[in-house]
C-alpha positions, 0 to 999 in steps of 0.5 A: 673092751672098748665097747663096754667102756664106751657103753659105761661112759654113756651112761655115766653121763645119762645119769649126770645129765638126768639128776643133775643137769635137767630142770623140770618146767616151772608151774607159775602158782596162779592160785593159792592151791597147788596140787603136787603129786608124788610118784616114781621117784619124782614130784610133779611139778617140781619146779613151783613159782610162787610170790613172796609174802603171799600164803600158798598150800601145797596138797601132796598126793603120795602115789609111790609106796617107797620108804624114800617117799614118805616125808617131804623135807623144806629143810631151808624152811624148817618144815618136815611132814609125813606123806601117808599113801593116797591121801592129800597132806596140805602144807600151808607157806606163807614165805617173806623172803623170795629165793629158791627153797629146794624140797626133798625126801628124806634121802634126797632122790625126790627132789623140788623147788619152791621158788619165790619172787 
């Protein structure tokens, strides 16, 4: 009984520290064009830097046929644009304001920032 416990605990907090805690690398946006590709339940990157006020377009490829991938949601911004299979969307920013601005699916398990300085 005490093993199972522990077991249950452990992965508890895997969980906690898989979809709370970790954050992915910050792809500094060297361009004006970045690719983010969407795909087993995460986006990548995730993390995308880029600087205020200038325009950015972010192309997303949508590799993962599940519902929850269909729609990329700024919805500090916004912005909600469907993502039909294995084609590019582009979604063109153009953002005054530096901050975080966190992307989602439209049930919020894939999840990104925008983060603007």
């Amino acid at each position: 009984m005490v093993m199972i416990n522990s077991i249950g605990l452990l992965l508890i907090a895997l969980i906690i520290y898989w979809f709370w805690l970790t954050k992915p690398k910050i792809l500094k946006a060297s361009k004006n064009i970045v690719n983010v590709i969407v795909n087993d339940g995460v986006y990548t990157p995730a993390r995308i830097e880029v600087e205020a006020g200038k325009p950015v377009t972010l192309n997303f490829l949508r590799k993962d046929p599940s519902p929850c991938a269909e729609k990329v949601i700024f919805s500090d911004l916004n912005i909600s644009k469907e993502l039909p299979i294995n084609k590019e969307k582009a979604i063109e920013l153009k953002i005054e304001k530096p901050g975080e601005y966190e992307f989602t699916c439209q049930m919020q398990m894939y999840r990104g920032t925008l983060i603007v300085k």
